[in-house]
Structures are given as structure tokens and as C-alpha cells.
N, C-alpha and C positions, 0 to 999 in steps of 0.2 A: 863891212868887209865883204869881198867880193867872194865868191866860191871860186876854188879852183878847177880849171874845165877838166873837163873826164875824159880819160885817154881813149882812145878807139880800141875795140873789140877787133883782137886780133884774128883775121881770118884766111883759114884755107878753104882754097873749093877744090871739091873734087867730083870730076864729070868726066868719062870713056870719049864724048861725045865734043868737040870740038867746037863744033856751033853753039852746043847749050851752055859750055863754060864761055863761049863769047856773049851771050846772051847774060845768063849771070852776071857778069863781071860790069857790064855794060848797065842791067840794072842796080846793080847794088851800086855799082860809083855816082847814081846821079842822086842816092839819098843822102848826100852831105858827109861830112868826118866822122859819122858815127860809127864806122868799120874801116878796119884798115887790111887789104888784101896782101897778105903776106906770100903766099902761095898758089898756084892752081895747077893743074894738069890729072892725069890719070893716078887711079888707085895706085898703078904698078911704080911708077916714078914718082912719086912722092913719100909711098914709102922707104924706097929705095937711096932716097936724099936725105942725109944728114943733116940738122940743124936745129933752130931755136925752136920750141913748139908752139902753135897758134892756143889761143885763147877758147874755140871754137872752130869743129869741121863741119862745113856744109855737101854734103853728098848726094851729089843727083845718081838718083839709081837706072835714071833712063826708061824707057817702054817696055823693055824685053826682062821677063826672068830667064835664071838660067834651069839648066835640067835640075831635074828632081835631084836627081843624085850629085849635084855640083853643091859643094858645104860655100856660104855666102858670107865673108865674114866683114863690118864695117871698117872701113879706112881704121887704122892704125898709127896714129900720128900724136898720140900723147896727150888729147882733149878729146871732146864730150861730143857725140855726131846727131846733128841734124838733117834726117832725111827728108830728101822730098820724091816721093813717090807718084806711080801714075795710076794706082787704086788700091784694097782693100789687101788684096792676098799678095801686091808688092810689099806693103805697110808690115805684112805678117812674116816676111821674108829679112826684111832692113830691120824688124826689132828683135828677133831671134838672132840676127848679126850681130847684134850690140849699138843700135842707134837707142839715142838719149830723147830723139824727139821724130814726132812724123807732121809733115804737110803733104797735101797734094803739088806737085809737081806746075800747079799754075796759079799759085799764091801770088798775091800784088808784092810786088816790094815793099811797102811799108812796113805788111804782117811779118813780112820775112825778117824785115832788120826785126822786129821787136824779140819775134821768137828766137834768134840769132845769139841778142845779148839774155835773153829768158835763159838758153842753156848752156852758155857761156859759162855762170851765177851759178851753172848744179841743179837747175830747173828740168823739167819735163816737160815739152808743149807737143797737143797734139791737136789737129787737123777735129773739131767737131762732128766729123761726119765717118773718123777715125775710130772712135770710141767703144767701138765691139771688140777693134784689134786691139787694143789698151785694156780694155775688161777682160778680154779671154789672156793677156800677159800676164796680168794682175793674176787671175785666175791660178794659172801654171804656177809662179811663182812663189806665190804666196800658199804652200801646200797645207800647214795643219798646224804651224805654230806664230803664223804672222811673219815671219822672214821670210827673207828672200832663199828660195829653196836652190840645188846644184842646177838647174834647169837653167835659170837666170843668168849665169858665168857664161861668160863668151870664151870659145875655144880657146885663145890668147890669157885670158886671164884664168884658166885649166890651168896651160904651160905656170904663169906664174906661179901661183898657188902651189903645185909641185913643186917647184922652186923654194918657194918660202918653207915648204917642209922640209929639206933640206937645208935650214938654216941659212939660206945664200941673203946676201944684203941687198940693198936697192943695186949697186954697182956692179955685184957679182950674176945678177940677175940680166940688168942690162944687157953686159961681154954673153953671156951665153946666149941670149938669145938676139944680139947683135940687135941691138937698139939703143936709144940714148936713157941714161940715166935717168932724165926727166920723162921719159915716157915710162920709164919701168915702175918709178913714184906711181906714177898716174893709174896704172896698171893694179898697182901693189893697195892704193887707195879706195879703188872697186870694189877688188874683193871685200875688201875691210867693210866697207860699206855694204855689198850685198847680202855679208854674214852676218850681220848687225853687230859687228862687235868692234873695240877698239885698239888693241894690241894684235901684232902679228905673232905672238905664239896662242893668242885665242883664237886667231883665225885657222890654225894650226887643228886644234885642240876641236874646233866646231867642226872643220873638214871632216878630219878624220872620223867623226862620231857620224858624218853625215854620209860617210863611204867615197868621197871621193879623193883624200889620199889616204895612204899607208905608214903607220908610224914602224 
């Protein structure tokens, strides 16, 4: 009996830069059915557009960081972000934003599909040469009990979190903070995750002990 073939990993790109999401696009479509381009354009317009959520975001952060005092946060779009940056203290920028994954910025295509469907799956892939910015995360994160500490939380999943202490549901969350129910899930599932816990009133219950909400 034959195996059934495996559906394409569904993907947004998101690049400021017009030529690199042409570029992009243009490599990833010549690596076969293995990715299916759902979306592409800038941070601001794709947030800004309602609809299905991809599987997986690819986010070119481009050459330039921004000022110091500019807060960096990763596309927003209801899945797991893989960055690709153009060195080390970009890397340290895109993972404080809440990316799931770093490459350098001039990965072949192949690496790229592999690592693509790697954090699709709820993986973590990082660039080998990456590995100080990944150990000093880890570091931050990981403060004196093995979990993931409030350091970890990306500003958005702050909002939620408050949210959830207020008892608000995946829906009610959504409407307030005007995004789709599927991304508030995805949102709501993080935290869960970074708290190491499983119920949304232990994530509640861990916050608050942890000072970052108020019962």
C-alpha cells in the first residue's frame, strides 16, 4: 500500500524588502511541492490581513537593525517564526522578538526548506555559528528552576497572558485584541508552553507567583 503524499508546509514570507521577498519566493519555488506560499509581503500588511494561518513564517529581518530604543517584535501571524538574519546581535534581536528559529540570511535553499518544515513541527533550528545567541537565550530563560522564566514571553503573548487572567477565552481574546481566533490559540498555547504547564488557570496561577500578572 502506497503512503499517502504529505501536504506542503504552509508558508508566509515576510520581508520589508521587495527584492528579497522576490528572491525568496523564487528560491523556495524551485525546491518542488514541499512548501506551499500562502502569503508574502511586509510585517505591516500581513498583519493587517485577515485569514487562514500558515503552517510556518519565514522572516527576513534584512541588513539594518533598528534603534536601540525601537521594541522589535516577530511577525504576528498565528505560527512558529523562522528567522533569517545577517549576523550575530541581529540573531539576538529576532530572538528576543519571539522567532522560533535563526539562519544566516544566505542559507542555500535546501537548509532552508528543511529547517522551514523543522519549525513548522514545533522545532527549534539554529544557524551552527548561531549557538552563543541560542546559549545566552537559553541562559536568560532558563533563570533557577529549569523553565522558561517572564523574560522568554514575547510582548504579545504579555497582552495574552493578562488576558487569560481575566478569564477571557480563546475568542474573547481574539475580539480584543483584534486578531483571529486561530492566532489567539497559538498565542494562548506559548504561553502554556513557556510556563511549562498545562491548564490555563495554572498558567494563571504560575504567572502570578512569577509577578507578571495580578490576581
Amino acid at each position: 500500500m502506497l503512503d499517502a503524499p504529505t501536504a506542503p508546509v504552509r508558508l508566509a514570507l515576510v520581508a520589508e524588502d521587495p527584492l528579497a521577498r522576490g528572491a525568496l519566493s523564487r528560491a523556495l519555488g524551485e525546491q518542488g511541492g514541499e512548501l506551499l506560499m500562502v502569503t508574502s509581503g511586509t510585517q505591516a500588511e500581513l498583519e493587517s490581513t485577515s485569514g487562514e494561518a500558515p503552517d510556518v513564517v519565514l522572516w527576513d529581518t534584512g541588513l539594518r537593525l533598528p534603534e536601540s530604543d525601537v521594541r522589535v517584535e516577530a511577525p504576528d501571524l498565528g505560527a512558529p517564526v523562522l528567522a533569517l538574519v545577517a549576523d550575530e546581535a541581529a540573531g539576538e534581536v529576532a530572538l528576543t522578538a519571539g522567532a522560533r528559529g535563526l539562519l544566516f540570511r544566505d542559507v542555500g535553499p535546501a537548509p532552508l526548506v528543511a529547517a522551514l518544515h523543522a519549525v513548522a513541527r514545533g522545532l527549534t533550528v539554529f544557524d551552527p555559528a548561531l549557538a552563543e545567541v541560542r546559549a545566552a537565550a537559553r541562559g536568560t530563560s532558563t533563570a533557577t528552576s529549569g523553565t522558561p522564566g517572564p523574560d522568554s514571553l514575547t510582548p504579545r503573548e504579555r497582552e495574552v497572558l493578562a488576558l487569560l487572567a481575566e478569564g477571557l477565552s480563546n475568542k474573547a481574546i481574539a475580539d480584543r485584541l483584534s486578531i483571529s481566533e486561530h492566532t489567539a490559540k497559538f498565542h494562548v498555547n506559548a504561553v502554556l508552553a513557556k510556563l511549562g504547564v498545562q491548564r490555563r488557570t495554572e498558567a494563571v496561577v504560575r504567572a502570578a507567583r512569577m509577578g507578571l500578572v495580578t490576581l
